[in-house]
Each structure stands twice: as structure tokens, then as C-alpha cells.
C-alpha positions as CSV (number, residue, x, y, z in Angstrom):
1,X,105.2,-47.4,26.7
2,X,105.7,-43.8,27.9
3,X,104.3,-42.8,31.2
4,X,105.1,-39.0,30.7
5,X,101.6,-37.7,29.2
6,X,103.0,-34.8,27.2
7,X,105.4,-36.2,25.6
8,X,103.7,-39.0,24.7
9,X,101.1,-37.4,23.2
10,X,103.7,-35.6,21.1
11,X,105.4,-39.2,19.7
12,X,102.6,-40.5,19.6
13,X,101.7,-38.6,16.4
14,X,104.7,-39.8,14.6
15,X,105.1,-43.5,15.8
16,X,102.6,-46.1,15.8
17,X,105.1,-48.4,17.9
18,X,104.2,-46.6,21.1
19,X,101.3,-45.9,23.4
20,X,101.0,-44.7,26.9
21,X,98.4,-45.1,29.5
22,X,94.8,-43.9,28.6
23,X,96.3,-44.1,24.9
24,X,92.7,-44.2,22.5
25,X,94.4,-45.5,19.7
26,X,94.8,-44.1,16.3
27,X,96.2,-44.0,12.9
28,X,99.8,-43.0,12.1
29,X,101.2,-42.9,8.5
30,X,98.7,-45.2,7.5
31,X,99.1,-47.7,10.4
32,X,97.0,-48.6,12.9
33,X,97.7,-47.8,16.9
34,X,95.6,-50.5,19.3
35,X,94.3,-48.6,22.5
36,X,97.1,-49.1,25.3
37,X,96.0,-52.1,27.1
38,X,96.7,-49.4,30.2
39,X,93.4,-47.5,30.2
40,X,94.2,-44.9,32.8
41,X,97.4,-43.0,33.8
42,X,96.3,-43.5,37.5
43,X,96.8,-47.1,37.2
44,X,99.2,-48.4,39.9
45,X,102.8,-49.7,39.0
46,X,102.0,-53.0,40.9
47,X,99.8,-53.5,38.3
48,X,100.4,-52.0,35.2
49,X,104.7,-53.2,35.4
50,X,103.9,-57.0,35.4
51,X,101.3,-56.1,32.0
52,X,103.6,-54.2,29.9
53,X,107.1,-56.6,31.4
54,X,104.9,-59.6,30.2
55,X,104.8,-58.1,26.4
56,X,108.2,-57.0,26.7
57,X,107.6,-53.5,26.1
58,X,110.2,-51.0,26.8
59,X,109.0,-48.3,29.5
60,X,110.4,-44.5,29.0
61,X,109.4,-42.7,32.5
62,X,110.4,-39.6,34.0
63,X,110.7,-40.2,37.7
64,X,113.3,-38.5,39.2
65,X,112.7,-40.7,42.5
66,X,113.4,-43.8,41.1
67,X,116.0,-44.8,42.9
68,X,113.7,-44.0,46.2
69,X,110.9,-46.0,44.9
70,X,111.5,-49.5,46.3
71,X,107.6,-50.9,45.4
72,X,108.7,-49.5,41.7
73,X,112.2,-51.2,41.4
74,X,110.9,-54.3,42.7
75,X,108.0,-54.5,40.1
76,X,110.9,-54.2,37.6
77,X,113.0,-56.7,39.1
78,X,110.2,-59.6,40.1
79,X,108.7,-58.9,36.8
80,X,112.2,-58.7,34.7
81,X,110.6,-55.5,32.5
82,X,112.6,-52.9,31.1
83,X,112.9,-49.0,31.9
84,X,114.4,-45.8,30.5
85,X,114.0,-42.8,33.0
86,X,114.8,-39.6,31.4
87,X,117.6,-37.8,33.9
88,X,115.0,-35.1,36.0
89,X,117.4,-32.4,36.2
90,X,117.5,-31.7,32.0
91,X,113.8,-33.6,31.3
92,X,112.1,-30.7,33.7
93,X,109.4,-29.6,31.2
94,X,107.8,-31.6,27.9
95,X,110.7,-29.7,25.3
96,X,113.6,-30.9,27.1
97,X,111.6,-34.5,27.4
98,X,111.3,-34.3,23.7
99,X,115.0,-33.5,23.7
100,X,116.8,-36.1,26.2
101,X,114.7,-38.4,23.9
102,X,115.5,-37.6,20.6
103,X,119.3,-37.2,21.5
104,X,118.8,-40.9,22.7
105,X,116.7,-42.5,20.3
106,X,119.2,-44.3,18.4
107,X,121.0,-45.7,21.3
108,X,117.5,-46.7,22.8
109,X,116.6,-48.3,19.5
110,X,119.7,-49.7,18.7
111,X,120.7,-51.0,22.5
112,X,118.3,-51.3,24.6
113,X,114.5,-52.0,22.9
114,X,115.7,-55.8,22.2
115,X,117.3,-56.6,25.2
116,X,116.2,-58.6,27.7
117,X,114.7,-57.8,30.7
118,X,115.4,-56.7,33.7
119,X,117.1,-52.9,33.8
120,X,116.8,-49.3,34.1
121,X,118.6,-47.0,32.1
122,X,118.9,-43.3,32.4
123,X,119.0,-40.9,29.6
124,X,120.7,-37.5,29.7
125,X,120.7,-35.5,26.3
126,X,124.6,-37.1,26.3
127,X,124.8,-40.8,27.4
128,X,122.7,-43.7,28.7
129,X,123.7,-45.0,31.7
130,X,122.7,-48.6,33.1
131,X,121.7,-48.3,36.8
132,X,122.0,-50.2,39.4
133,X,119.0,-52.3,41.1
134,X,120.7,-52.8,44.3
């Protein structure tokens, strides 16, 4: 699930595997998108964390506080769910969202998607690095 409305909105259109919070739905390449079970992007962590941890659905975020949001890291932790933040200081704007991503995709897909729980990873447009929860 993406948290980041623009560029969700933008991946949205080319993969039916994701949704984001408010997400309508749709059809992509012939495949149908559910409505995100997340109805509104004002929807508390407390609350929305345990619901996509429990479907083991990878989050992509761009909160460059993470590390200061103790409520946040112990939804991740209690709730064992799993979390890619795009690194703040090259993800400023939706383009360079778009572009941490896509330099990451692969090692997102290939690493991270099926693993289990509990983590945060950060992307930068060069390397994904696990973080610490402590």
C-alpha cells in the first residue's frame, strides 16, 4: 500500500497489485483493482497499520520522521507489518518519488515484498537499507 497520494495515483495506473488509502478501485490491463480496504488518507496509523500488517501487505511511505514517530514504529513492531520509506532528502517532490521507486523496484520485489514481517527499509535511488527499530 502506498501512503504518498501522488505517486500512487501515478502506479496505480500501471499495477493492479497496489492501492493506497481512499483508492476507488479500478481496472488495469484487464484486471480488476478492489477499493483499498483504507477509505480515507486521514485514517490514523493506529488503525490502518494493524489492517494492512494483518494481510501482509508491503507499506511504501514517505515520512521523513520516521525514526521520530514512536506511536508509528510501535504499530510496526506490535503489529509485525512491513515498511519501505523512500529517503526524504532525494523523494522531495512526486518525480523523484517515482524515481527512488523505480530505481528500487526490483530489490523491493525481489527482497523485501515476501518477507516476513516486522521491518522498515529505506530507499534511496542507490541502495535499500534495513533500519533499525530500536
Amino acid at each position: 500500500m502506498l501512503t504518498f497520494l501522488g505517486l500512487a495515483k501515478i502506479v496505480m495506473r500501471l499495477r493492479s497489485d497496489s492501492t493506497y488509502p481512499g483508492d476507488p478501485g479500478g481496472i488495469v490491463h484487464k484486471r480488476e483493482r478492489p477499493p483499498c480496504l483504507i477509505t480515507s488518507p486521514a485514517t490514523l496509523d493506529r488503525e490502518w497499520i494493524p489492517e494492512v500488517a494483518r494481510r501482509g501487505w508491503l507499506i511504501l511511505t514517505r515520512d521523513r520522521h520516521i525514526r521520530d514517530h514512536r506511536a508509528e514504529i510501535e504499530a510496526v513492531r506490535a503489529n509485525s507489518a512491513k515498511m519501505v520509506t523512500l529517503a526524504a532528502d532525494e523523494a522531495r517532490g512526486t518525480w523523484e518519488q517515482l524515481e527512488v521507486l523505480m530505481c528500487r523496484w526490483r530489490a523491493i520485489a525481489e527482497r523485501v515484498v515476501d518477507q516476513p514481517g516486522l521491518f522498515i527499509y529505506r530507499a534511496t535511488r542507490t541502495v535499500l537499507t534495513l533500519q533499525d527499530l530500536t
